[in-house]
C-alpha positions as CSV (number, residue, x, y, z in Angstrom):
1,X,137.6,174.9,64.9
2,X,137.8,171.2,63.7
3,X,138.4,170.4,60.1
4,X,134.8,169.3,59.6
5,X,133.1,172.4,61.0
6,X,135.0,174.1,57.9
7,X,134.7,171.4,55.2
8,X,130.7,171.8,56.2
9,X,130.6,175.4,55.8
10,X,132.6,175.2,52.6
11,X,129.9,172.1,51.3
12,X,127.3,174.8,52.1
13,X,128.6,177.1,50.7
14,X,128.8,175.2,47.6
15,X,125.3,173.8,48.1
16,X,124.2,177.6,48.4
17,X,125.9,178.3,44.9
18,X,124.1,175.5,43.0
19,X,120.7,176.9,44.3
20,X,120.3,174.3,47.1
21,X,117.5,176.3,49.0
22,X,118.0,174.6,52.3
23,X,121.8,175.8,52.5
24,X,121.6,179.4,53.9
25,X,119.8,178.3,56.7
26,X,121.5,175.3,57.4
27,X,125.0,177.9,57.0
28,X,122.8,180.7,59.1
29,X,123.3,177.7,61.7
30,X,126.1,176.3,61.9
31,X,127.9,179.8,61.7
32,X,125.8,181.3,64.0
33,X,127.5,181.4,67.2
34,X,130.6,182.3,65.3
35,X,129.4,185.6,63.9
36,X,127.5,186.5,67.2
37,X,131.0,186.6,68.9
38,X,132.1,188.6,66.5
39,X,129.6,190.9,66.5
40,X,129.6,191.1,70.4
41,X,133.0,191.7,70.4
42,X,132.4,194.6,67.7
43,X,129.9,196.4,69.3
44,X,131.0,196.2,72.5
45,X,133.4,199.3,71.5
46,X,130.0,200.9,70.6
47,X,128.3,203.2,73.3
48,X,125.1,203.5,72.4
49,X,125.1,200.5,70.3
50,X,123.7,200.9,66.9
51,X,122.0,197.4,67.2
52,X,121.9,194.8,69.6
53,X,124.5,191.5,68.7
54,X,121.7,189.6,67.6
55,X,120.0,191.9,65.6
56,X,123.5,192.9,63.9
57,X,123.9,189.2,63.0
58,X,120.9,189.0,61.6
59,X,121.0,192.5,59.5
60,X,124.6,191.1,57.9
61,X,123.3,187.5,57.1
62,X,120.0,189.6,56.0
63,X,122.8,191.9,53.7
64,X,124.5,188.0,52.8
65,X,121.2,186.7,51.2
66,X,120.6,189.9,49.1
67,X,122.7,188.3,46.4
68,X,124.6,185.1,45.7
69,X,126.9,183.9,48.0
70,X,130.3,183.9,45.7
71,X,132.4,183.1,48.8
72,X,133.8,179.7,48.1
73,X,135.2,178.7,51.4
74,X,135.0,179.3,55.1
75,X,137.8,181.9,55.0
76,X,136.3,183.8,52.0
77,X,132.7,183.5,53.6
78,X,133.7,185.2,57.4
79,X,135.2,188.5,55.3
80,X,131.9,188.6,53.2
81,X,130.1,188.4,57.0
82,X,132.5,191.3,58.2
83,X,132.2,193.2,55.9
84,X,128.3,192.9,55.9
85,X,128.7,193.6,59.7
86,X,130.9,197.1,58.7
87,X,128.2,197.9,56.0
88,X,125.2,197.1,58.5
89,X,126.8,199.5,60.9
90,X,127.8,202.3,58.6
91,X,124.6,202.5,57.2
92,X,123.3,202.7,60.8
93,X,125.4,205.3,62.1
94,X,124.4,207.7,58.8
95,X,120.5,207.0,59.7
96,X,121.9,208.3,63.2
97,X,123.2,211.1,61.8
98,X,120.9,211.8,59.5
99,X,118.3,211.6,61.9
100,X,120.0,213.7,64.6
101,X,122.2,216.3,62.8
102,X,125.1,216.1,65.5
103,X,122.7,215.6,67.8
104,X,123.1,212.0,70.6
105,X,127.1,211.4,70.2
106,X,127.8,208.1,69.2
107,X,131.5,206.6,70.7
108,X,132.9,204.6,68.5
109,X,136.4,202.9,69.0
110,X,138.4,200.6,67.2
111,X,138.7,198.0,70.0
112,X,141.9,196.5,69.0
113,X,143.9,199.9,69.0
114,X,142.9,201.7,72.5
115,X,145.5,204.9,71.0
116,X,142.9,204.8,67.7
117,X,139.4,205.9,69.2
118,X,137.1,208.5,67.4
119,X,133.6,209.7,68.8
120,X,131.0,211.0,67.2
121,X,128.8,209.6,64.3
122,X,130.3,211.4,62.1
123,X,134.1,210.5,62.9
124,X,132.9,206.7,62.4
125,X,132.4,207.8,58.9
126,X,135.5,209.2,58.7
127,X,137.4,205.9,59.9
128,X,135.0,204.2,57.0
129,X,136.0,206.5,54.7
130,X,140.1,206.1,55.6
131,X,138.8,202.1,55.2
132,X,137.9,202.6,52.0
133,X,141.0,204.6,51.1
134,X,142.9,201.6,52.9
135,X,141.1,199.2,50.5
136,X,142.4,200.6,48.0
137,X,146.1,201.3,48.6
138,X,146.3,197.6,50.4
139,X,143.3,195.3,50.2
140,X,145.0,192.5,52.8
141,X,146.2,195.4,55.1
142,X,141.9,196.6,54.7
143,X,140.9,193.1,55.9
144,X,143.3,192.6,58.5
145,X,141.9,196.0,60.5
146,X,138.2,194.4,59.9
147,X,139.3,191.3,61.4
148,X,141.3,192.5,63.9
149,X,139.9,196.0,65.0
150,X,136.2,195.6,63.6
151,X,135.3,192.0,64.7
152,X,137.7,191.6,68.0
153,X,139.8,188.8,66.4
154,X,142.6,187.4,67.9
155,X,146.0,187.7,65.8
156,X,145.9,184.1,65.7
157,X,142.7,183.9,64.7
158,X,142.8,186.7,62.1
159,X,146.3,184.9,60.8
160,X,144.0,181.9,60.2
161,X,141.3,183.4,59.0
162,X,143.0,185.3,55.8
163,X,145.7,182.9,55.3
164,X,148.8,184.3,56.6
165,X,151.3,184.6,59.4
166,X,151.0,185.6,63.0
167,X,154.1,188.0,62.0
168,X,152.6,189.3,59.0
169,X,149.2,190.2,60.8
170,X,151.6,191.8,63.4
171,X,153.4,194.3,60.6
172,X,150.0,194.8,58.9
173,X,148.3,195.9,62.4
174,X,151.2,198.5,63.0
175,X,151.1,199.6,59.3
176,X,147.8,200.2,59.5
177,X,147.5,201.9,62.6
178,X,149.7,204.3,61.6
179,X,148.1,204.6,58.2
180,X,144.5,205.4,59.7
181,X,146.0,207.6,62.6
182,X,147.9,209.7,59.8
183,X,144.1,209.0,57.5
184,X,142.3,210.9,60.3
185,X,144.4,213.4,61.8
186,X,144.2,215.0,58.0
């Protein structure tokens, strides 16, 4: 990722924030193929899928645009996207459920932990409801998992992406595996 592709989403950004009406799309753009990987490598832990990559791209950036943007960089902007993504899918795993009553199981794994799988619909909402309970108690340790487990992000790339170390991703990945395996075995 070059240092203009993220000084031009953080312009847009900013253009987005003044009430520049041509930003979103022009953002919807150039992040595009970006949060289409990510969504791809989310949902390919999902069998059935919920929604198709595409369609869960454009549900989060639909979920982005109900409100203004506050995120004020490129950093800031890809957690509001995943956790538009984690809400998009949330909400379509309770229509699931609603709709079926136990009914159609739904597998759902976290992709970056192959020990931390849950299946079922309703299990999902348990690992969202351990999220939430994550968020709380450790909100770096919260957006670590959705980088890492939830959007298929490298350690690397998740290291980047919030600002930190390789190492400290590393500790916060084994923290929070434990965490959520502890969360949902209770």
């Amino acid at each position: 990722m070059g240092a203009e592709h993220v000084n031009q989403v953080t312009e847009l950004l900013a253009a987005w924030r003044a009430g520049d009406p041509s930003a979103p799309d022009s953002l919807a753009v150039l992040v595009y193929n970006e949060l289409r990987a990510m969504a791809a490598r989310r949902l390919s832990a999902s069998h059935p899928k919920p929604f198709q990559t595409t369609e869960l791209v454009h549900e989060a950036f639909a979920r982005l645009l109900e409100h203004p943007l506050a995120a004020q960089d490129r950093i800031h902007f890809f957690r509001t996207a995943a956790l538009a993504m984690r809400q998009a899918l949330v909400d379509a795993i309770r229509r699931h459920v609603a709709e079926k009553r136990g009914g159609g199981l739904l597998d759902v794994s976290l992709s970056a932990a192959s020990d931390l799988s849950v299946a079922g619909p309703e299990a999902w909402l348990g690992v969202e409801a351990a999220l939430a309970a994550l968020e709380q108690e450790d909100p770096r340790k919260c957006r670590v998992v959705e980088m890492a487990f939830l959007l298929g992000l490298t350690n690397d790339e998740t290291a980047t992406t919030l600002g930190v170390s390789v190492p400290t991703v590393e500790r916060d990945l084994r923290f929070a595996r434990a965490w959520l395996k502890d969360r949902l075995a209770s």
